[in-house]
C-alpha positions in Angstrom: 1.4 1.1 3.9 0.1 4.7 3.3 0.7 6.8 0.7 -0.5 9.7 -1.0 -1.7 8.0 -4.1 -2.4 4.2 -3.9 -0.7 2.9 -6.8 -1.6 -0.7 -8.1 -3.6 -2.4 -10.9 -6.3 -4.8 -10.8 -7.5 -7.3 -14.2 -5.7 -8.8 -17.0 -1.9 -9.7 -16.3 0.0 -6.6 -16.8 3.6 -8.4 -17.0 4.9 -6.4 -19.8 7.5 -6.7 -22.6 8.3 -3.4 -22.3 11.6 -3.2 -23.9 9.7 -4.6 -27.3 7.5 -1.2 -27.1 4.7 -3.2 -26.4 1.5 -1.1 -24.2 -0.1 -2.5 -21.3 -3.2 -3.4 -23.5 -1.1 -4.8 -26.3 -1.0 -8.4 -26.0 2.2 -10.3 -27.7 4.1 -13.4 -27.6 7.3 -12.0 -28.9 10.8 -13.7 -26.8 11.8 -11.4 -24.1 14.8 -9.4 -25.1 18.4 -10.2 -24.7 20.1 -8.0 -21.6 23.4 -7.1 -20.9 25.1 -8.2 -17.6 26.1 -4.6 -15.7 25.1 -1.5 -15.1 23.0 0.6 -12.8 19.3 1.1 -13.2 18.2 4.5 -11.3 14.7 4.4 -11.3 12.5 7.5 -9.7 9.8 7.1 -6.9 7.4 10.2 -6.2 8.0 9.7 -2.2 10.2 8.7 0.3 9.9 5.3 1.7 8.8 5.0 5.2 11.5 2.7 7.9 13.1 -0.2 5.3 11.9 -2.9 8.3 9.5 -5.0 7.0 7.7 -5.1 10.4 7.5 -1.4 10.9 7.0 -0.5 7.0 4.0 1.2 5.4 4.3 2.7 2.4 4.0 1.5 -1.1 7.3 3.0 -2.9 8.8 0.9 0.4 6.8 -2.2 -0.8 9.0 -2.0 -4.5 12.3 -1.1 -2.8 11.6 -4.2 -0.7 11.2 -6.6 -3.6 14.7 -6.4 -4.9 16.0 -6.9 -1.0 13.6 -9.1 1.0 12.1 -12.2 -0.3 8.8 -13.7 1.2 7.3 -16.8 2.1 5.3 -16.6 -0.9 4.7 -14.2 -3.4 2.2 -13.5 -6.7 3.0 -14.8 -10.2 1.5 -12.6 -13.3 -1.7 -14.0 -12.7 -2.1 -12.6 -9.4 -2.5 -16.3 -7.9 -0.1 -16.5 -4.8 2.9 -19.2 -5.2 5.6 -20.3 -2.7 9.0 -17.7 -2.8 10.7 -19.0 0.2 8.5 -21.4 1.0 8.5 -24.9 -1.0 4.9 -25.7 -1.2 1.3 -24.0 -0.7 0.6 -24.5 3.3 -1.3 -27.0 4.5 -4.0 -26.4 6.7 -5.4 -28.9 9.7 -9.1 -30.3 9.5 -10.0 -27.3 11.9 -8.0 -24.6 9.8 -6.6 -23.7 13.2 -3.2 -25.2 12.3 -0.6 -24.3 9.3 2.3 -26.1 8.1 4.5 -24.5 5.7 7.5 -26.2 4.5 10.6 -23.9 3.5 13.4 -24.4 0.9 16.8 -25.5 1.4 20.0 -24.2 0.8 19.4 -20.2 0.6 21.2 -18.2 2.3 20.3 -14.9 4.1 22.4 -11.5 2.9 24.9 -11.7 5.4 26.3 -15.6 4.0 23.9 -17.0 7.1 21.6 -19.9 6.7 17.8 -19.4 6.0 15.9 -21.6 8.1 12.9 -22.0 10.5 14.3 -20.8 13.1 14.8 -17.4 10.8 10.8 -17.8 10.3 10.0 -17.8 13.7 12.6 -15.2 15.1 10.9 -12.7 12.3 7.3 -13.7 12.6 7.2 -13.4 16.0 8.8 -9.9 15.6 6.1 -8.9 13.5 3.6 -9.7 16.4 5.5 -8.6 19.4 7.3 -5.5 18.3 6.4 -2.0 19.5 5.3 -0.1 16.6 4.4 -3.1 14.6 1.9 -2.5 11.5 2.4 -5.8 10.8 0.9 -6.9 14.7 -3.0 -6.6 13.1 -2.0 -9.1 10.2 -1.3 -12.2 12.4 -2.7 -11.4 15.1 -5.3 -14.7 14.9 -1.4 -16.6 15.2 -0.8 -17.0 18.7 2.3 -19.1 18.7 4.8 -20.0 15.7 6.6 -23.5 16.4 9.8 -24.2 14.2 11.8 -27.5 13.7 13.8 -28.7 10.9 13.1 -26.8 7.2 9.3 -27.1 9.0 7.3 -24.0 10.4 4.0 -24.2 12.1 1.3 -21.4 12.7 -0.9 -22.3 15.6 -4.3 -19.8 15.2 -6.6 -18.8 17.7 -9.3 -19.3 15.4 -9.8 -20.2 11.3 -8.7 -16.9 9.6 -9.0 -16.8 5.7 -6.2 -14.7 4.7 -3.4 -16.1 6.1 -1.5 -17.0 3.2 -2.5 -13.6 1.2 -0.7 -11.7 4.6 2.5 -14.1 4.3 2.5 -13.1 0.4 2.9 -9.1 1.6 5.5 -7.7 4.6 4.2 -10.1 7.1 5.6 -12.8 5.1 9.5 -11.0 4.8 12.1 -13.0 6.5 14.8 -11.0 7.9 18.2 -12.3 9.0 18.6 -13.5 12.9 22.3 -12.0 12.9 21.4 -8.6 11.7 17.6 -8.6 14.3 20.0 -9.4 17.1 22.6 -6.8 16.4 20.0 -4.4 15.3 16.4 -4.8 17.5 14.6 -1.7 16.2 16.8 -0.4 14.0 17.2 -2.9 11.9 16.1 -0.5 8.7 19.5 1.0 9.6 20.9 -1.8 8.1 18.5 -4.1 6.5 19.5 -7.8 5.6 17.0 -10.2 3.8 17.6 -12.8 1.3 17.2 -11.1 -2.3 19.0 -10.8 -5.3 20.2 -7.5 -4.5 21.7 -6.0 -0.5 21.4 -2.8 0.9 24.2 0.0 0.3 23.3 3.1 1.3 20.5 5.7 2.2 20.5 9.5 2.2 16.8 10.8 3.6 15.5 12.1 0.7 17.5 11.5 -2.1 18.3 7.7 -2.5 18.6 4.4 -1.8 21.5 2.2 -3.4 21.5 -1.5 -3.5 24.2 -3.8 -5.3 23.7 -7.5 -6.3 24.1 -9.9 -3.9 26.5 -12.6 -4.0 24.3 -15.0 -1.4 21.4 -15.0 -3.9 20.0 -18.5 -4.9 19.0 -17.2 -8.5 22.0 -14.8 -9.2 22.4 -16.4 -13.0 19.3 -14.6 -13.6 20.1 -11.0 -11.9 22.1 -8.5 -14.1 22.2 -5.6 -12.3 25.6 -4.2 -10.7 23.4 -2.0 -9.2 19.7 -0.3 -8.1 19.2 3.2 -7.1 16.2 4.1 -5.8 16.0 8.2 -6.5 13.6 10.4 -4.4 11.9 12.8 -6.6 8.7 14.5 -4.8 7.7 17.2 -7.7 6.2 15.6 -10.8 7.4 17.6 -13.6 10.8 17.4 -12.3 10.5 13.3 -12.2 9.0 13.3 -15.7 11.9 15.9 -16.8 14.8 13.7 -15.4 12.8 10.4 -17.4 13.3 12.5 -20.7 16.5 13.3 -20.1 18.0 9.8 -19.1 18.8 10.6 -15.9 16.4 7.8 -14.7 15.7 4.7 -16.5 12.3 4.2 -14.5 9.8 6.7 -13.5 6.6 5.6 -11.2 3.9 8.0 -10.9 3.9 10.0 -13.6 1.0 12.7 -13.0 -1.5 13.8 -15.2 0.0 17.1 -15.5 2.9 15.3 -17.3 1.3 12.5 -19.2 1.2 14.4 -22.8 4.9 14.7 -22.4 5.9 11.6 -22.1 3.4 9.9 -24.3 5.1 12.3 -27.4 8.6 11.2 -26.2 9.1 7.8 -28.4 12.4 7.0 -26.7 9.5 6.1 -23.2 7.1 3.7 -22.8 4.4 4.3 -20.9 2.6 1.8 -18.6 -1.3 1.9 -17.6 -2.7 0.1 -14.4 -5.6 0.3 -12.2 -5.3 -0.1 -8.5 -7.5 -2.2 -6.0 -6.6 0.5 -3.0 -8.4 3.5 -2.6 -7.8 6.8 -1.7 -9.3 9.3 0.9 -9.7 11.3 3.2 -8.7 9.9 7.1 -10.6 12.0 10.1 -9.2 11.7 13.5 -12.2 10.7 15.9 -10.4 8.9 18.6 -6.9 8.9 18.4 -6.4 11.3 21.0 -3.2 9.8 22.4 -1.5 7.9 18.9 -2.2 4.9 17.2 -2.9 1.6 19.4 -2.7 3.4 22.5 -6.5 2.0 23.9 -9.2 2.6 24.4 -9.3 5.7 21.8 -11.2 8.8 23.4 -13.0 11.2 21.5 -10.4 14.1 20.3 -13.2 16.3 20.7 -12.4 18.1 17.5 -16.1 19.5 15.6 -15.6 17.0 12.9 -14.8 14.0 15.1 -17.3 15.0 17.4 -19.9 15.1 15.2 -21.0 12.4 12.7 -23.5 15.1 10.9 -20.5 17.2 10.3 -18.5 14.4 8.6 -21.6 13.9 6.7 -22.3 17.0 5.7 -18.3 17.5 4.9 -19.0 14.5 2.5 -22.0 15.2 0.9 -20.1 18.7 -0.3 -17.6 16.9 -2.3 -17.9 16.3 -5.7 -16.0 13.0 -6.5 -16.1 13.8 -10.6 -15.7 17.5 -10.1 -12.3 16.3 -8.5 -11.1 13.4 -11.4 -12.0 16.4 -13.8 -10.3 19.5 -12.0 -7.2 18.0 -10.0 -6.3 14.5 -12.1 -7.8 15.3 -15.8 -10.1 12.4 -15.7 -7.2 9.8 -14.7 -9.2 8.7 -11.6 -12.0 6.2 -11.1 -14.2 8.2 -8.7 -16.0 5.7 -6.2 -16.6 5.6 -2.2 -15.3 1.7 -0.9 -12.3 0.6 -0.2 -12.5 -2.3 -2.8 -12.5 -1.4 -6.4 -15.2 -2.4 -9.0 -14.6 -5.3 -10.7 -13.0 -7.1 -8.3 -14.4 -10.0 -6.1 -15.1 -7.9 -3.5 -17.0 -5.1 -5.0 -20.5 -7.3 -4.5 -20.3 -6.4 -0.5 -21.0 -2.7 -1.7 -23.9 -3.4 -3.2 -27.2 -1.4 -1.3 -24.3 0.6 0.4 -25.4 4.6 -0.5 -23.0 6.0 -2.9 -22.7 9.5 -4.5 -20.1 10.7 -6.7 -21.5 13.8 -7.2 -22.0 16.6 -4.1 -25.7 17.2 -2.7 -25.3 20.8 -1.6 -28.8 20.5 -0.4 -28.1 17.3 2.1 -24.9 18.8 3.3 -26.2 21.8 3.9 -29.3 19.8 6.2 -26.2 17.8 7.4 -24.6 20.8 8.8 -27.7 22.5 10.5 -28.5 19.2 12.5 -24.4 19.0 13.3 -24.9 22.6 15.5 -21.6 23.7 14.1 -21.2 27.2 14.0 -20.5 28.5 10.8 -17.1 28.6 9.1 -16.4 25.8 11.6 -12.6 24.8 11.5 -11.6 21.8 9.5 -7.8 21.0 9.4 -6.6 19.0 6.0 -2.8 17.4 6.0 -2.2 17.0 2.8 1.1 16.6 0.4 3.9 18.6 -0.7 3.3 18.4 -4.5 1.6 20.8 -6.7 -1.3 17.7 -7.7 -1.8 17.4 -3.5 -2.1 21.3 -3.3 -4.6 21.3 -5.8 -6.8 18.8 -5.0 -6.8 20.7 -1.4 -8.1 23.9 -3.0 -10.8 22.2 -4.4 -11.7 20.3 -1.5 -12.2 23.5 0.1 -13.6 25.0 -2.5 -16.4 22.9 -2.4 -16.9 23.1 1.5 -16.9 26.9 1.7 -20.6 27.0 1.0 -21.6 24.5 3.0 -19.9 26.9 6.0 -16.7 25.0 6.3 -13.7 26.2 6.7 -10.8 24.1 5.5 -7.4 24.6 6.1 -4.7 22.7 4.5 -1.5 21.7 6.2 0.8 20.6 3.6 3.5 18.1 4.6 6.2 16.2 3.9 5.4 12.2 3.5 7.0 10.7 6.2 6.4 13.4 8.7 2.6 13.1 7.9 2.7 9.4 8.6 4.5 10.3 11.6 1.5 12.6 12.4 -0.9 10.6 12.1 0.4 7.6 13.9 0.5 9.7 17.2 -2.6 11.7 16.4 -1.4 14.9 15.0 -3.9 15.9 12.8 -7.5 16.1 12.2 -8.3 15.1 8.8 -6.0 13.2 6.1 -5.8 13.5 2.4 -4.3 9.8 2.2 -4.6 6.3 1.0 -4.2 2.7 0.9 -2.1 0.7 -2.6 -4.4 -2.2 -2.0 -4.7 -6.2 -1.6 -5.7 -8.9 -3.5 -7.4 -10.2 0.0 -10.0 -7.9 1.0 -9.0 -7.8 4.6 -6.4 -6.1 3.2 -8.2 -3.0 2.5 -10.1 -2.7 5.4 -9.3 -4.7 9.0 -6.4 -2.7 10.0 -7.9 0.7 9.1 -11.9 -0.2 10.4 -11.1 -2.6 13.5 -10.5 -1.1 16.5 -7.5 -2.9 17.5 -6.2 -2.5 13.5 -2.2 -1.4 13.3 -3.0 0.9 10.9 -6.3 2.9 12.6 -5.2 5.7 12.7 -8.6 7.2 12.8 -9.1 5.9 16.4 -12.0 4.6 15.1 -13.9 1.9 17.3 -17.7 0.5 16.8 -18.6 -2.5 18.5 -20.6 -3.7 14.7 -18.1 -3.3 12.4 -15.3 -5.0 14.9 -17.8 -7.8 14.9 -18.2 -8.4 11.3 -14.5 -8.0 10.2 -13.7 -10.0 13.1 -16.3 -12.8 11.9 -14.9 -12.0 8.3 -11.8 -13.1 9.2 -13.6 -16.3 10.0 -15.7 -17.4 7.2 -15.1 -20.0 5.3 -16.9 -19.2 2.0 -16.6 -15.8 -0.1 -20.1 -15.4 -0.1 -19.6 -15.8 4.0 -17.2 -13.5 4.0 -18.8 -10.8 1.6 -21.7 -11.3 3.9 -19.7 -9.7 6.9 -17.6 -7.6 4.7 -21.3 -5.9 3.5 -22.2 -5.4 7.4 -18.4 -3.8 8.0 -18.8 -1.5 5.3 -22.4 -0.9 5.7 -22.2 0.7 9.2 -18.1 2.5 8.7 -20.3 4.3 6.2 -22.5 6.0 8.4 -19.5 6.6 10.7 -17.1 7.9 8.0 -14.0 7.3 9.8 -12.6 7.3 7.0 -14.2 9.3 3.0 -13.0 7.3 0.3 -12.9 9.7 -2.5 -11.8 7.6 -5.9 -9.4 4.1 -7.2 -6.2 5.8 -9.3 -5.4 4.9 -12.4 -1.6 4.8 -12.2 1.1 5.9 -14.9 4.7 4.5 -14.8 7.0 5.0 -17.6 10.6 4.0 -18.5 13.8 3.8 -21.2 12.8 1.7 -24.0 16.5 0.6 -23.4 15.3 -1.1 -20.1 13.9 -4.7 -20.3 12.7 -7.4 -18.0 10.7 -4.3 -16.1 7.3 -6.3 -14.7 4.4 -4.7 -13.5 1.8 -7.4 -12.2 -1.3 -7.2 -10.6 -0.6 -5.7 -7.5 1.1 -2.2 -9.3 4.4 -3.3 -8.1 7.3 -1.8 -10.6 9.3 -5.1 -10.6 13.0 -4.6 -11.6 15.0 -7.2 -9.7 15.6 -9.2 -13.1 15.6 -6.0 -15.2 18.6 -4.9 -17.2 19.7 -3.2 -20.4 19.2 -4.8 -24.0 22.1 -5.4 -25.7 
């Protein structure tokens, strides 16, 4: 999943009692409050969702649209610990860690009235590994066969790989009905069917999506919803403006720009989160002929040519200039794709980072690069007036160093489009973030990763995420994790500029709204107080 500003929260347990005005550092035992049956929630996302296939699916407003519609294998409680969903149990793992059995639940039933079984397990997994275009292919790719039998699954691995249970807790882990995968092949988002409290309506490219309660759910006595419409609203004041005016009851991504507003409106409240992803900016050095097509060759750009030139283009950038001038000090500046104060944050440590600009360096940087002078740098970067901004400071601040930056403002989903088949050269883009590590950084750092769109490929770093992967211990795997990061540094396939501190907001008539751990605006049980 990319997306133009990663958007979820790390810490304390966020799962808020919004309806009872409660903020998200408030901390109250009051009874959650009585909601009416009915209704339609319309709730505002700041971009369009990406294919609604959870093999082919990347971005995070997708990730919350999914959550209403496809169930997973397991899932994360408030306390960010992962628990079965569709599963019954935790899985078990052999004495090797080279085999997993997960037992499933009985008697659910898929949104189409067809039964939820093994079989359905296998039929999906095995379409997240083998289907073109897969950016779920990376995430099991240690599975190399999936055997099914009774209410039984088992994962064979080629070798012991840590995460697997934190990748069946994401899209890996969505199970998607055999009826509607047969009829569909790859275009099942056309027509999405899951098991989930709520079904698929209708879409109109960017506007909305609709779903309506299911009446195959296995919980429905808790769903009270009619309805879910997913609006599509790009610009930021116009997304705050339709908040304050009722015409959504949910609103993620407020932006600075329009924080003061809605924190003086007392009919809102506001919700505050931190997120474990990162965002960045992705350089094209090898993905000269689109993502996965191997082995990446050079595009022969200046700035993928030349690793002194990416260095010097970093050392010119002033992360705190940019949290003060673009995002009014709502940012947490930083340069790793794991976020401070999570358990991952130790395999930074001794890793160089500077969150101010060295003019001095980057202008060293540039003379040893042998780039000419107002050398060419092309920036993709949003539609949105926060995007555009941040653009003109980033080439502000390269101007001097003799850089020339160019921005390229486009829509979301075209931009992912781009830069899956190599159509740009740099990316103002990011990552929403995993409570696993792995996460954050095997599909974008290894060279076989679904989701390297840098074309990046170094025989150390494939080495240590691969022996990541592996490792037993966390101190193992921070060990290798260190050595990843260590040398993608030097590399810079990809500048990791700052950690967002998100802003939802929503209609103090809404309740049963949860925002965990993972910055996921929950609503499938939401509804309207009585």
């Amino acid at each position: 999943m990319r997306i133009t500003r990663a958007r979820v929260a790390i810490g304390a347990v966020l799962v808020l009692a919004l309806a009872a005005g409660v903020g998200a550092s408030a901390r109250t035992k009051a009874a959650p409050p009585a909601l009416k049956n009915g209704g339609t929630l319309t709730v505002a996302l700041d971009s369009d969702p990406d294919a609604l296939d959870p093999t082919l699916a990347r971005t995070f407003v997708g990730r919350m649209v999914f959550l209403d519609m496809c169930e997973k294998l397991y899932d994360l409680n408030a306390k960010l610990q992962i628990v079965p969903q569709l599963a019954a149990s935790l899985p078990t793992l052999s004495a090797d860690k080279k085999t997993v059995t997960i037992k499933l639940r009985t008697g659910i039933k898929f949104n189409d009235g067809t039964p939820f079984n093994a079989a359905a397990v296998k039929q999906s997994l095995d379409r997240h590994k083998t289907l073109k275009g897969s950016a779920r292919a990376s995430e099991l790719s240690p599975v190399s066969s999936v055997d099914a039998s009774g209410n039984t699954v088992v994962l064979h691995l080629t070798d012991r790989y840590s995460p697997i249970t934190a990748q069946l807790a994401d899209r890996a882990g969505m199970i998607m009905s055999p009826k509607a995968m047969d009829a569909l092949g790859d275009k099942f988002a056309t027509n999405p069917v899951c098991v989930g409290p709520f079904m698929f309506k209708d879409r109109v490219a960017g506007d909305h999506i609709t779903l309506v309660r299911s009446p195959f759910y296995y919980n429905k006595k808790n769903v009270h919803l009619d309805s879910i419409v997913w609006k599509i609203i790009t610009d930021p004041a116009a997304r705050a403006a339709n908040l304050r005016s009722g015409d959504v009851n949910v609103s993620e991504g407020i932006a600075s720009t329009e924080l003061p507003g809605v924190q003086r409106d007392k009919a809102l409240q506001l919700v505050k989160s931190t997120s474990i992803g990162y965002q960045g900016i992705t350089i094209n050095i090898g993905n000269s002929k689109g993502l996965g097509k191997l082995p990446y060759t050079n595009t022969g750009t200046a700035i993928a040519k030349s690793a002194d030139l990416r260095e010097a283009f970093e050392d010119a950038l002033d992360r705190n200039v940019i949290n003060k001038v673009v995002f009014n000090n709502t940012v947490k500046p930083d340069c790793f794709p794991v976020a401070p104060g999570t358990p991952w944050f130790p395999a930074t440590k001794g890793i160089p980072c500077k969150l101010t600009a060295n003019v001095k360096a980057a202008k060293a940087a540039f003379a040893r690069s042998g780039a000419s002078p107002g050398v060419t740098v092309h920036l993709m970067i949003g539609t949105d007036t926060v995007a555009a901004r941040l653009g003109q400071v980033i080439q502000s601040m390269e101007k001097p160093i003799g850089i020339n930056v160019v921005l390229d403002p486009t829509e979301f989903v075209t931009s992912l489009n781009h830069e899956d088949a190599g159509q740009f050269e740099t990316f103002a883009i990011g990552w929403s973030g995993r409570i696993d590590a792995d996460g954050n950084t095997f599909n974008f750092l290894q060279t076989t990763g679904s989701q390297n769109d840098s074309g990046y490929s170094n025989p150390v770093v494939d080495r240590a995420m691969t022996n990541e992967r592996k490792a037993a211990s966390l101190k193992a795997r921070l060990v290798s994790l260190h050595a990843a990061l260590a040398q993608a540094a030097k590399d810079r396939p990809i500048i990791y500029l700052y950690h967002a501190i998100n802003y939802d907001a929503q209609s103090k008539k809404v309740g049963g709204m949860q925002l965990f751990g993972d910055g996921l605006v929950r609503v499938q049980f939401a509804g309207f107080k009585k």
